[in-house]
C-alpha positions in Angstrom: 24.3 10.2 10.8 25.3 11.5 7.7 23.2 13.5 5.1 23.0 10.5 2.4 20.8 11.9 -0.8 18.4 10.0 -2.5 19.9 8.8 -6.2 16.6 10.0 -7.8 15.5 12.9 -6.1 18.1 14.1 -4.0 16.0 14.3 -1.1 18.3 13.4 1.9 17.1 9.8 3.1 15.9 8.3 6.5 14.8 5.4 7.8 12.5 6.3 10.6 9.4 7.5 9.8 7.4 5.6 6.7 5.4 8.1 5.5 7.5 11.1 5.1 9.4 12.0 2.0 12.7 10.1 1.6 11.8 6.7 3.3 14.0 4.0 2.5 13.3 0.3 4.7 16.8 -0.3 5.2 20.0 0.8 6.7 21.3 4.4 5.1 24.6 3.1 3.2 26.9 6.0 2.0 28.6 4.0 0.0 26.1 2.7 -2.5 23.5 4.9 -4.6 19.9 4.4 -2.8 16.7 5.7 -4.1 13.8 6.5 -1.2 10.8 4.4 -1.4 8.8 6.8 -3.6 11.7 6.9 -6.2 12.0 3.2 -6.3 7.9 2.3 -7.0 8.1 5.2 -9.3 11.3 3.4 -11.5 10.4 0.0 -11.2 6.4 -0.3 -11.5 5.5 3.3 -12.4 3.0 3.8 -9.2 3.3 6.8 -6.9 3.4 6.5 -3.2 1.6 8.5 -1.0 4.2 11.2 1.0 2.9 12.5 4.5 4.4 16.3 5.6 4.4 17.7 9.2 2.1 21.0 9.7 5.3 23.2 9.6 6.9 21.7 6.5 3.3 22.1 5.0 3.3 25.4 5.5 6.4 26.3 3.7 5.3 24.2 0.6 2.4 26.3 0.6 4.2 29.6 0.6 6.3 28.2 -1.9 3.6 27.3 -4.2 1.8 30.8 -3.6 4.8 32.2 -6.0 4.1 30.1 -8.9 1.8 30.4 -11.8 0.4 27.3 -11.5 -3.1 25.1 -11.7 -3.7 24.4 -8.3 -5.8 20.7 -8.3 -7.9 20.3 -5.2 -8.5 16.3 -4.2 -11.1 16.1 -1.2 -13.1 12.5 -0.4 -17.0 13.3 -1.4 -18.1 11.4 1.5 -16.1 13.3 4.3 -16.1 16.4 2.1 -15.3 18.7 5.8 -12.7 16.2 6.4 -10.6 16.8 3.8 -10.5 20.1 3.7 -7.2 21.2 5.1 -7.0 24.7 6.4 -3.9 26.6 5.1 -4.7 25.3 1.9 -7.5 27.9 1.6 -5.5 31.0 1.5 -3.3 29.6 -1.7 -6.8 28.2 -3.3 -8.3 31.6 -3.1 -5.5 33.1 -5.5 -5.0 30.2 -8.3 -6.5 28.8 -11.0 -8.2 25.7 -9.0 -9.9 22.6 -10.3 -11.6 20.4 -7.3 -11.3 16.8 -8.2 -14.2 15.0 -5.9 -13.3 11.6 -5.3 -14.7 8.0 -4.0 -17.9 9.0 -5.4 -18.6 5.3 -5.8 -19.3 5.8 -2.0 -22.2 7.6 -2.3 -26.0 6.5 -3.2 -25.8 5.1 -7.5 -29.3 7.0 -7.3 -27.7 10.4 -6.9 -26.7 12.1 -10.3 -22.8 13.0 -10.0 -24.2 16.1 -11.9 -26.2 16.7 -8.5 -23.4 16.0 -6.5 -20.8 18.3 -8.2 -23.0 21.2 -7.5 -23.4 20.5 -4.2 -19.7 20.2 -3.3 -19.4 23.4 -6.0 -22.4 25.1 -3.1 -20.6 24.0 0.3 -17.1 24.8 -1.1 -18.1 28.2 -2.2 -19.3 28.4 2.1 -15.9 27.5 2.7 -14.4 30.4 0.5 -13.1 28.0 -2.2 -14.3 29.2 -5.6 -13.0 26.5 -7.8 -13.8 26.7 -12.0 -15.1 22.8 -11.8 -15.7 20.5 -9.4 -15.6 16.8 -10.5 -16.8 14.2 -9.6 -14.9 11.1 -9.9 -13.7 7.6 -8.6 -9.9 6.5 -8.7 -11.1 3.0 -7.7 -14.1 2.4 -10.0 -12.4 4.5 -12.6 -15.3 6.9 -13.0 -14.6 10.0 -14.5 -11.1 9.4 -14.9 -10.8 10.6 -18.5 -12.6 13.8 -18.1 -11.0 15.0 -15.2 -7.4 14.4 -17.2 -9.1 16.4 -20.2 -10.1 19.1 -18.0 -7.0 19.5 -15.7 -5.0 19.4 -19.7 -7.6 22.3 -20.8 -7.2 24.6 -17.5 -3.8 24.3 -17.2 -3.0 26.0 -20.5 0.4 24.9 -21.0 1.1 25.7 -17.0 2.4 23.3 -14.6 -0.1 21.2 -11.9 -0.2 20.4 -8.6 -2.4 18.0 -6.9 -3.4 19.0 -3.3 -4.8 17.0 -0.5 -5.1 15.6 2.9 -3.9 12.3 4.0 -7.5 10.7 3.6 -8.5 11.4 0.2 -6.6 9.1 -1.8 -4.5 12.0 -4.1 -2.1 9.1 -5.1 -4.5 6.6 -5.8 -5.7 9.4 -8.1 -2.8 10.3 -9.9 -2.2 6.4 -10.4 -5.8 6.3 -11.8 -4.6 8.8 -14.5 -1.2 6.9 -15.3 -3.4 3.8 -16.1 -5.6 5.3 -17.7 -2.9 7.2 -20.1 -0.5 3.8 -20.6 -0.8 2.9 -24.1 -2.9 5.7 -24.5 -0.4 8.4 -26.3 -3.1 11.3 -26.8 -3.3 11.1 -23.6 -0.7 13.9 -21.2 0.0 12.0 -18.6 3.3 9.7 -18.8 5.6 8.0 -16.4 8.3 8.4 -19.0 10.9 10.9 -17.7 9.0 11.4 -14.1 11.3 12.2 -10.8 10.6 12.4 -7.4 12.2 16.2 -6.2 13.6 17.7 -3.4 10.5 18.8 -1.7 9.1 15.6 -1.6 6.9 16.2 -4.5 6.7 13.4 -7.6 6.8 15.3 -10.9 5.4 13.7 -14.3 5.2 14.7 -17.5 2.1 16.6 -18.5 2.2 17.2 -22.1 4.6 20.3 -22.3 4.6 20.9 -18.7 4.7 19.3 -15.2 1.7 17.6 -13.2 3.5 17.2 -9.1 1.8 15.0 -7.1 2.7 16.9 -3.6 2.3 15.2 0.0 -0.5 15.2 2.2 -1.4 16.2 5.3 -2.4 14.9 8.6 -5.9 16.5 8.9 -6.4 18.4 12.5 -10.6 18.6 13.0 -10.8 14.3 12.4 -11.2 11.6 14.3 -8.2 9.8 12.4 -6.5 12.1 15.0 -8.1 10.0 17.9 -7.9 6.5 17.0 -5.5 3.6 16.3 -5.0 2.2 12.9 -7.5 -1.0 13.5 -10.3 1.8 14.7 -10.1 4.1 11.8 -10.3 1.5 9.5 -13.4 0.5 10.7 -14.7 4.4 9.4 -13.6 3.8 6.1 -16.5 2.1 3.4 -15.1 0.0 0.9 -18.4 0.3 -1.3 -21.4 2.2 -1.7 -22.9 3.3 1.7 -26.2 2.3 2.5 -28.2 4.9 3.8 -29.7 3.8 7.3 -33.1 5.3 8.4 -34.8 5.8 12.0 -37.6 8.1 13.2 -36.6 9.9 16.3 -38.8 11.4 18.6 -37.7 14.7 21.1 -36.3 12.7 23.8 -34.2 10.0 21.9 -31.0 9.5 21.0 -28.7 8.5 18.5 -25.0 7.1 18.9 -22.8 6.5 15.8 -20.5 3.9 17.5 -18.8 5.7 20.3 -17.4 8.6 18.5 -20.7 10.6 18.1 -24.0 11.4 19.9 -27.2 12.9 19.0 -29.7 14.0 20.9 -33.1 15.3 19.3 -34.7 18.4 22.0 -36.7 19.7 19.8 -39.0 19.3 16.8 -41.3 16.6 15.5 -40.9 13.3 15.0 -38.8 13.3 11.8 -36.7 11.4 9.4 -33.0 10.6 10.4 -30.6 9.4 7.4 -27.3 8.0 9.1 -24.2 7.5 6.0 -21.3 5.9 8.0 -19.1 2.9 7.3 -21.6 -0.3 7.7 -18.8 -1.2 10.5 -19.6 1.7 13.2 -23.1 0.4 15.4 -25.5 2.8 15.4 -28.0 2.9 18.5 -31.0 4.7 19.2 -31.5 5.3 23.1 -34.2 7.1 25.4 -31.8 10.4 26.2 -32.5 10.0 29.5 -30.4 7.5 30.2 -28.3 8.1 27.1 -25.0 9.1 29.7 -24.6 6.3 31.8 -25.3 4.0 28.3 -22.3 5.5 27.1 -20.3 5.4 29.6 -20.8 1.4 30.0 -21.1 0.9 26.4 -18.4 2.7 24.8 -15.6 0.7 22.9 -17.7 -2.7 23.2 -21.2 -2.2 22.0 -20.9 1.5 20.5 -17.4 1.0 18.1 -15.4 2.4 16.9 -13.6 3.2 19.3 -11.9 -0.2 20.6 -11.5 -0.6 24.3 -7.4 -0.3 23.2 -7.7 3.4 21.9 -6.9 6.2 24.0 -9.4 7.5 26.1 -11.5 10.9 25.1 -14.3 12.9 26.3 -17.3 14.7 24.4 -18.2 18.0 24.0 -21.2 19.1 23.2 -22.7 21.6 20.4 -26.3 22.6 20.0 -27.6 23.3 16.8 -30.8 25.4 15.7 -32.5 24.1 12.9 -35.2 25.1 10.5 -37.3 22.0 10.6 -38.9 22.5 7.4 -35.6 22.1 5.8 -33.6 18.9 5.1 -30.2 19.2 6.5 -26.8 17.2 7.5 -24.7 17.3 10.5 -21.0 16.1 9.3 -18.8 15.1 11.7 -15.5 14.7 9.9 -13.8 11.4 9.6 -17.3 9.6 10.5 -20.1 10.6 7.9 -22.8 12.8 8.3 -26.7 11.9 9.4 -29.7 13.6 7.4 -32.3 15.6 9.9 -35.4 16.8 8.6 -38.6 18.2 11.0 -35.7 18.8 14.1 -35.8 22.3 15.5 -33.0 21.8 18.1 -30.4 19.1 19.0 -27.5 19.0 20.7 -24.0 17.1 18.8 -21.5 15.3 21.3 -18.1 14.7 20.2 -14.7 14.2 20.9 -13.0 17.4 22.0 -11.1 18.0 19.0 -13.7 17.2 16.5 -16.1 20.7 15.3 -19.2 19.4 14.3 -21.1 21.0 11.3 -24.1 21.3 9.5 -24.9 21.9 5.8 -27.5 21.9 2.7 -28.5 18.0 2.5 -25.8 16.5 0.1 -28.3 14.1 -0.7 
């Protein structure tokens, strides 16, 4: 096939994979001018399309972007915070200018102050090496916190360019179409649609008052059970609206199962407190751990979902984790939520092979 560009951003169009850069839904004509999906949402209703890169092509971006002077802006999903952390991000984020945007915060618990929350991301992102100037806060859904997050990406920047970061799983377009909403009609606002292009590297670049705000693509995160399951299954992980917080007291000896993607087994400790935040669609069960193995395996994909008796099959490892008991403290597992412990000394975290299980201060 021949290399047909893109009329808008020159990007050299195809037809097979959706969520790459240069996707058009029809046959590749030579002949006639054809803009790629992005372009043509981004001409005719001003929206930007999420853009999906392979780890490689990531990787290149990123070295690209280590040679510019740039404000480097961080969008990770509040409620699967370890999720959305991408790796090879980290070594670019430790030497710009970085502003972490913390999204669907209309997820979490309206009792928790988003003051409280942005310095507990600003606590477990300094863990992780990130050292950002502000961490905010915000929902492109609900609209929370747009405005201040556009004033203080305008006051970092300083006249540089931007670039929005993220993982597939965050919703970094949904973001940057947040901010184009709330600047239309709005002309103190820096933000415009007005004289935007889609590029060559896949990016989409919009006018930010003097300079240039580039909405770059995503990422397939690695250490996430997105990795494991059909579309159908991981949709079932995703909350729609604010998580209820479910409680159980667990005694050494019993166990808990987040669907079939998680197990938790309490060895240790007293009889404590378990919070469970996941998606009001995965079951939750709490089982004698005796006979916890031979639950799961006649359980799993029917009674304990997701995953659906269609997804590929996977095993569990475990991980053991020491606790102080006196200390209130989540285990994460990315792409699934985390659970709140409190009086557990010891328990043991199964999960899919690919999955590394974590603990951290309490978010909430």
């Amino acid at each position: 096939m021949n290399h047909v560009p893109c009329h808008g951003c020159g990007g050299i169009l195809q037809n097979n994979q959706a969520e790459a850069p240069f996707y058009v839904p029809m046959p590749i004509d030579a002949t006639t001018p054809q803009l790629c999906r992005r372009c043509y949402r981004l001409k005719h209703y001003g929206e930007v399309q999420p853009a999906v890169l392979p780890a490689e092509s990531y990787r290149e971006m990123i070295d690209g972007l280590l040679e510019i002077d740039a404000l480097m802006v961080l969008v990770v999903d509040v409620f699967d915070l370890s999720g959305s952390l991408v790796p090879m991000i980290r070594r670019l984020l430790l030497e710009k200018d970085v502003v972490v945007l913390a999204n669907k915060c209309d997820l979490l618990p309206k009792s928790v102050p988003l003051n409280k929350v942005a310095h507990k991301v600003m606590r477990q992102l300094h863990v992780e090496g990130i050292k950002p100037h502000d961490v905010i806060p915000i929902s492109a859904l609900k609209k929370v916190q747009i405005d201040q997050a556009m004033d203080t990406l305008f006051k970092r920047a300083k006249g540089r360019d931007v670039y929005v970061l993220g993982s597939t799983n965050v919703g970094k377009s949904t973001v940057i179409n947040a901010f184009l909403a709330a600047s239309s009609g709005h002309p103190e606002h820096p933000l415009s649609v007005h004289g935007s292009r889609g590029t060559t590297q896949g990016f989409i670049a919009l006018p930010f008052g003097k300079a240039t705000l580039y909405d770059t693509p995503g990422l397939y995160p690695t250490n996430h059970v997105a990795a494991l399951l059909g579309d159908a299954s991981y949709a079932m992980l995703q909350p729609k609206k604010e998580v209820k917080p479910l409680g159980y007291q667990l005694v050494a000896g019993q166990t808990l199962f987040l669907g079939g993607l998680c197990r938790l087994d309490h060895l240790e400790g007293q009889a404590g407190s378990w919070i469970v935040y996941v998606a009001p669609t995965v079951t939750v069960h709490r089982r004698k751990t005796l006979d916890a193995d031979d639950f799961y395996t006649r359980h799993c994909g029917e009674l304990l979902s997701p995953p659906s008796m269609t997804d590929t099959p996977f095993k569990l490892k475990r991980h053991r984790f020491n606790l102080d008991p006196k200390v209130k403290t989540d285990i994460v597992v990315p792409g699934l939520g985390f659970v709140t412990v409190r009086g557990v000394a010891k328990l043991d975290v199964h999960v899919p092979e690919i999955i590394a299980p974590s603990r951290r201060e309490a978010l909430i």
